[in-house]
N, C-alpha and C positions, 0 to 999 in steps of 0.2 A: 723384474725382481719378484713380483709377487703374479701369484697364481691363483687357482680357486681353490676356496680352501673353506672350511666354516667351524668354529672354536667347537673344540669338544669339550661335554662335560667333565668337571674334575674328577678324579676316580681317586676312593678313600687312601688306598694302596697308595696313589703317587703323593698324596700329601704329606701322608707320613713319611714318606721318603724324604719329600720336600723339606718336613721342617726340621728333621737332623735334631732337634731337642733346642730349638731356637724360639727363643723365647720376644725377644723387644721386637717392637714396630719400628720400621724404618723411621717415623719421625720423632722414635725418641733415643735416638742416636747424636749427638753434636758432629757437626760437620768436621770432616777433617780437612779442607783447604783454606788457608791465607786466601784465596781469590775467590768471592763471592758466587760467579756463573761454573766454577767449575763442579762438575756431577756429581760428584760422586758413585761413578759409574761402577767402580768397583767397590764399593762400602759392604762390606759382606755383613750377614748376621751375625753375632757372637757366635764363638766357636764352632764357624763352620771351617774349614780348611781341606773340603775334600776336594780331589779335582773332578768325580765321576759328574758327569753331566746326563741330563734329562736325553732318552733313547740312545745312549750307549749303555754296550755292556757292563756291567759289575764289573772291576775287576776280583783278577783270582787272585784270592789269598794264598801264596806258596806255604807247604809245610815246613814247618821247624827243623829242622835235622841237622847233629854234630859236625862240625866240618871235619874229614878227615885229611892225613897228608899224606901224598898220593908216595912222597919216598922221604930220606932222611936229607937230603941235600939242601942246602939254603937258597930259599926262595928268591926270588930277582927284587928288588929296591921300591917298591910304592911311593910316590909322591903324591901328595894330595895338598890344598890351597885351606889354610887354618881361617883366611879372615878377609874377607873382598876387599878389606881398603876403607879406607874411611871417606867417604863419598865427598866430604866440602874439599877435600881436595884433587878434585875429578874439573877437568874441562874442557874444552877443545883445541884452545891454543895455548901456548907457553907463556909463563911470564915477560921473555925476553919477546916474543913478537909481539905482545900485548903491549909492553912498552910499559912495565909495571913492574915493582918489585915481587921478590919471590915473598917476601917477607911482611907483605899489606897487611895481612889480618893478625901479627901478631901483638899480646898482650889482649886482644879482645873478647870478648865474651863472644859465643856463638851465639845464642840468643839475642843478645842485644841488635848485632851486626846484621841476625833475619827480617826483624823489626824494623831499624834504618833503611834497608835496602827496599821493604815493600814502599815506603813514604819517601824514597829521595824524588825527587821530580828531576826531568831532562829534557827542558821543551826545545832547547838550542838546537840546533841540528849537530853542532859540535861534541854539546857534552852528550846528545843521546848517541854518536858511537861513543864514545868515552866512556858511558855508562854497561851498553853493550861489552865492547872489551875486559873490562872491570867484571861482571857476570860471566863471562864464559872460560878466563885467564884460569891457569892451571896453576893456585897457589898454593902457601903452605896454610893447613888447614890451622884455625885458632884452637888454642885451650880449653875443652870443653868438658864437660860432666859426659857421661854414656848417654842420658836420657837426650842429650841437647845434638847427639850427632846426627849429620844429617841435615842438622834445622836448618844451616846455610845454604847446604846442597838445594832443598827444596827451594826455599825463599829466591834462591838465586835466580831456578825455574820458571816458580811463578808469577816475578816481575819480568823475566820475559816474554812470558804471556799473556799478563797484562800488558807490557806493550804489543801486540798482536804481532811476535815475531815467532810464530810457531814454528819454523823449522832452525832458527836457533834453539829454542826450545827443546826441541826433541835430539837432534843433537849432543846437546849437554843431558838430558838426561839417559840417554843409550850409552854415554861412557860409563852408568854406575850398570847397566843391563835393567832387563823390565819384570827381574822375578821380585822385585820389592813393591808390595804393594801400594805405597805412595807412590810411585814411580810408574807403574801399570796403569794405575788410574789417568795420569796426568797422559802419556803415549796415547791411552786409549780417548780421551778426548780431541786429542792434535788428530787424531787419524780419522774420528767425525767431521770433524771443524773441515777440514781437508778432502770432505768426500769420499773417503777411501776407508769403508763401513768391512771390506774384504782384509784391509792391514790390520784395521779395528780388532776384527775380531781371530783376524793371525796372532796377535798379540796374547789373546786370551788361551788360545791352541797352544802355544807356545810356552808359556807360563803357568802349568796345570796347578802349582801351588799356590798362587795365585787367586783367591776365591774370590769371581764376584759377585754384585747384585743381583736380583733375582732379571729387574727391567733390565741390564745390558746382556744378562744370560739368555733372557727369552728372545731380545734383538738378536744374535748371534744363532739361536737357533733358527729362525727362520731364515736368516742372512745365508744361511747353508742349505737353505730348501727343507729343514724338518718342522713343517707346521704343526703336524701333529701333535708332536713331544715339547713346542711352542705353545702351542696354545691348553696342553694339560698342567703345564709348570704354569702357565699366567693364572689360571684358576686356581690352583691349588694354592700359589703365593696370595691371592686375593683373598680366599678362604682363610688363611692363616693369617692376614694381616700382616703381611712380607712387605708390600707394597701400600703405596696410597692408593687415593679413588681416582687421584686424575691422572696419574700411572696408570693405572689397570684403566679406565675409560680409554687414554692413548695408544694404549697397546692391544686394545680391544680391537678398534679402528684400523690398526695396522691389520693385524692376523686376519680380521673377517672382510671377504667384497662384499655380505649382505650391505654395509656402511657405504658403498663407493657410489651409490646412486640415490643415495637417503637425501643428500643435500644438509647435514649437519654441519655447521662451520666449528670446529672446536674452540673454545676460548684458551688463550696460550696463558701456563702460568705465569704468576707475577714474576718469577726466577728462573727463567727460561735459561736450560744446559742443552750440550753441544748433543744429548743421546736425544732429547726431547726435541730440539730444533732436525735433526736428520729423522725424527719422525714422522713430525708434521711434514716435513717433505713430500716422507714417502706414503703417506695418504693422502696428495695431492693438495695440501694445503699449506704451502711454501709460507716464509715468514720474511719481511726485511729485517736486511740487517745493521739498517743505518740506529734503529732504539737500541741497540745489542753490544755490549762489550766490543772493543775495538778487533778484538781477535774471530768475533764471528765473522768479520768481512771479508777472510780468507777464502771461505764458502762463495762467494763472488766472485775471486777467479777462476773457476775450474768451467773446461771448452763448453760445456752444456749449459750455461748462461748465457741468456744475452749478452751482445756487445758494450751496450748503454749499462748493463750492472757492473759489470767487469770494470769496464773504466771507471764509474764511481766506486766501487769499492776499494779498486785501486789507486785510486786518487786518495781514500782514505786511509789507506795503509802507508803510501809514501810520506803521505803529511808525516806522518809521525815516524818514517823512517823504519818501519816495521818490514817492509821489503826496496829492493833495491830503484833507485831511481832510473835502471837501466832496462826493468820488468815493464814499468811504467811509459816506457818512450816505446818500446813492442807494443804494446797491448793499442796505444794510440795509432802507429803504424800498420793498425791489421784491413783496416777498412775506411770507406771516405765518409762524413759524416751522412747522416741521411737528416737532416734537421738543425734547427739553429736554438741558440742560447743555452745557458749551464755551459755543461758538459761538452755540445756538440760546437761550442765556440772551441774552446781551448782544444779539443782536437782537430780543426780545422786549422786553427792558429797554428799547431805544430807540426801540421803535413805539407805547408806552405812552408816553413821553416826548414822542414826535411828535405824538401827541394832547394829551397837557397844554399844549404850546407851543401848539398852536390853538386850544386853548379859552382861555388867553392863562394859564392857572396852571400854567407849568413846576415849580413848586415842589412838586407834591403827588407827581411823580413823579421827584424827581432825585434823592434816596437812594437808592434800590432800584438805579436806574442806575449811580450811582458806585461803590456797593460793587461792582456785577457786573465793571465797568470796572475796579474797582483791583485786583480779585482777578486780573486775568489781565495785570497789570502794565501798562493802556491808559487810566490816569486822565488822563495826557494829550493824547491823541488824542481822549477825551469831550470835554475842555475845548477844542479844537482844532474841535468839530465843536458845539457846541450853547453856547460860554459867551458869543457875542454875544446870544442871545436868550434870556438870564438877565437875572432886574431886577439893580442897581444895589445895592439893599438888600432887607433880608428883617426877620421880626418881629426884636426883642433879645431873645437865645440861643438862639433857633431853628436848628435842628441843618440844616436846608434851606439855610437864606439863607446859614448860613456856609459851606456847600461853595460854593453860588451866587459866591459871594466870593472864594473859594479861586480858583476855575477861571477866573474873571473875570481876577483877577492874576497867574495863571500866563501869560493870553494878552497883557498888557501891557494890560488895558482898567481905565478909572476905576473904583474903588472908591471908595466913603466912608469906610473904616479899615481902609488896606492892613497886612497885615502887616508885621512890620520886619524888613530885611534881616538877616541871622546879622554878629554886629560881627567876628566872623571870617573874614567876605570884606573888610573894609574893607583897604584900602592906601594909601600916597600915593603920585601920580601921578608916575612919571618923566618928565623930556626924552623928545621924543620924536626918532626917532632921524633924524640927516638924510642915510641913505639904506639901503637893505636894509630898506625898511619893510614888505615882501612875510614877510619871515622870520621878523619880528618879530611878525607879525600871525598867521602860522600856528604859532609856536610857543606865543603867548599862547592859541588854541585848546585845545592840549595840555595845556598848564597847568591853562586851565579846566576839560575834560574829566578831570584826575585830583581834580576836587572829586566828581566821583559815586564816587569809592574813597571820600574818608572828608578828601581831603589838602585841607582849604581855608587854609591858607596858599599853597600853590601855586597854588589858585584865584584867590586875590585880588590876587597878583603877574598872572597873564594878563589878568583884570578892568582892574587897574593899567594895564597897558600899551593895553589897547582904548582909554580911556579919552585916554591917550596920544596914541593916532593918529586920536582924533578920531570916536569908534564908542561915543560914552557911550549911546545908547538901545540897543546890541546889548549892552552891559556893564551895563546895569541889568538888560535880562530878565533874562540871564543870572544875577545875583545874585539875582534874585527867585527864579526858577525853582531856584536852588541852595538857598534859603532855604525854600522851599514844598516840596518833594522827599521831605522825611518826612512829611507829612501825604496827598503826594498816590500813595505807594508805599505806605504803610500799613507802612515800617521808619523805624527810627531814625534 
């Protein structure tokens, strides 16, 4: 990616170019994201909105001139689009396969509704697709003021991304398209996050109205091979106070090799983003991602990592459901371990497994596996990833068959003698409520989410209410799984 290259001095001409009549320092701007790590990659300076970019041409200004008509006859029909749509009602799947009413959000404020959604918690594995669903579902948008449209769309985004599920993410937000600059922003970090610095900055190609930062602009240029007109905009922003100092020191580093033999380790900021973390990269000084928002760990699986990062990072993205437990049984199946303990247990544990399942007797080797699995707190992501290709039944009191059983109904799959629910999730079902059923459904979340403290009276009032609004199969795993939780954590 990088070549030799050495930062040219700023030249008067391109500053004033540069600062366009822009005046604030980027840190005295308020951030515009709900999620703390994210960039604001695209944060432009006030009233900038040009798309010309640093060593491209000016564009030409055409002249003014009357239109005339070319004869008297009536012209053919122009159609043109008055209004994109009101974005919170933008999503990937429909109400009916979501398994949701069309009607969730209404009577609710949008504001309020962006607020609940960044704070519900989903630690269950139940409710976190539940929650997923509920985020991505194609509803009808709430009652809002002009100022407040949107706020759900976004909100919805950024709790996907807080849970480190970036390509739902990006997903829901390409159904509103990425000329809106909230929306640019957010793409344009999922596309670092993701290693793909080439989509990154397609995204800004793509979007000329769109204006970004000065730092993802000078990324971009060099990302294209123009160091040059890189490294005259980094000055020139430096000079004008576009940028901070540990910006312009990072991007220093980047543009110049004089730096690649110095032996300078940079200190990462306290608030390390996805533009800053694929910096430090790309001047050789890679960063873990385990101190880093759950969504940095995506950067873990791409093939140019290690084996050993890959599966821990992916071990930590399935815990939380943020990718599939089907990514996670590959990435284990890629290689035999080369080493023992952590990590290289549980992927031994499940290559041995992988062979029991095709000789068709899963059973001689799913102890060994569970225990490796519960010890690092991942009995349910075993179960997520191997309990459809468990039998049904096992001998009577066979210590095999009953995990076989356990994990089977942790996943909501048939059993011959399920467990019984804890009679301390049971509740009777309220009226369900006839409107604010959005609020009612993320709080019943909450509720359920404080049955993993210990509080299952509160669990079984949000059970109550799912139940309520018509979500009895997401309100029974949920009990199961609340029910199965001691045996499948190995506590009380």
């Amino acid at each position: 990616m990088r070549g030799t290259r050495r930062v040219i001095p700023a030249l008067a001409l391109t500053c004033a170019a540069l600062s366009g009549g822009l005046a604030l320092p980027v840190a005295a701007r308020e951030p515009l994201s709900a999620s703390d790590w994210l960039s604001g990659s695209v944060q432009a300076p006030q009233r900038e909105a040009s798309a010309w970019r640093p060593g491209q041409r000016p564009p030409r200004i055409p002249e003014r001139t009357q239109p005339v008509a070319a004869s008297g006859a009536v012209g053919p029909v122009q159609v043109s689009r008055l209004d994109g749509g009101n974005p919170d009602a933008a999503g990937t799947i429909t109400a009916r396969r979501a398994g949701l009413p069309i009607g969730l959000w209404q009577g609710s404020d949008a504001t309020g509704l962006a607020e609940q959604i960044l704070r519900t918690p989903a630690r269950l594995p139940a409710m976190n697709a539940l929650l997923q669903r509920v985020l991505t579902a194609q509803l009808t948008p709430p009652t809002a003021d002009g100022g407040a449209r949107g706020a759900l769309f976004l909100a919805r985004a950024d709790r996907l991304l807080d849970m480190g599920a970036l390509d739902q993410a990006a997903a829901l937000l390409l159904t509103a398209g990425p000329g809106d600059a909230e929306v640019f922003r957010r793409l344009f970090d999922i596309a670092l996050l993701q290693g793909d610095e080439a989509r990154a900055c397609g995204f800004m190609d793509s979007s000329p109205g769109v204006a970004p930062s000065f730092a993802a602009r000078i990324f971009c240029l060099a990302q294209t091979g123009d160091w040059a007109a890189a490294a005259i905009s980094l000055r020139g922003a430096e000079t004008l106070g576009l940028i901070d100092a540990h910006q312009a020191l990072l991007l220093t580093h980047f543009l110049d090799d004089t730096f690649v033999d110095g032996g300078d380790t940079l200190t990462p900021a306290p608030r390390m983003t996805p533009l800053e973390f694929r910096i430090h990269e790309a001047i050789g000084q890679p960063l873990p991602t385990t101190p880093l928002p759950l969504a940095f760990a995506q950067s873990d699986l791409r093939l140019n990592n290690g084996w050993k990062a890959r599966l821990e990072g992916a071990e930590r993205l399935a815990r939380a459901g943020a990718i599939p437990a089907t990514r996670l049984r590959q990435i284990y199946a890629e290689q035999k371990p080369a080493a023992s303990g952590g990590v290289w247990e549980r992927a031994g544990a499940m290559r041995t497994l992988e062979a029991a399942i095709a000789a068709g007797d899963p059973l001689t080797a799913l102890p060994r596996a569970f225990d490796e699995f519960r010890k690092a707190g991942m009995a349910d992501v075993l179960a997520a990833m191997i309990a459809a290709d468990l039998p049904e039944t096992g001998s009577a009191g066979d210590e095999a068959g009953a995990i076989a059983s356990r994990l089977r109904q942790w996943q909501g799959l048939v059993v011959p003698q399920p467990e019984p629910v804890l009679p301390e999730l049971q509740a009777d079902t309220p009226a369900p409520p006839a409107e604010r059923q959005g609020e009612a459904l993320l709080a019943a979340l909450t509720d359920i989410d404080a049955g993993i403290e210990g509080d299952l009276a509160r669990a079984a009032r949000g059970l109550a209410m799912l139940h309520a609004l018509g979500l009895a199969d997401d309100a029974d795993l949920a009990a199961t799984q609340l029910s199965l939780r001691p045996q499948m954590t190995g506590t009380p």
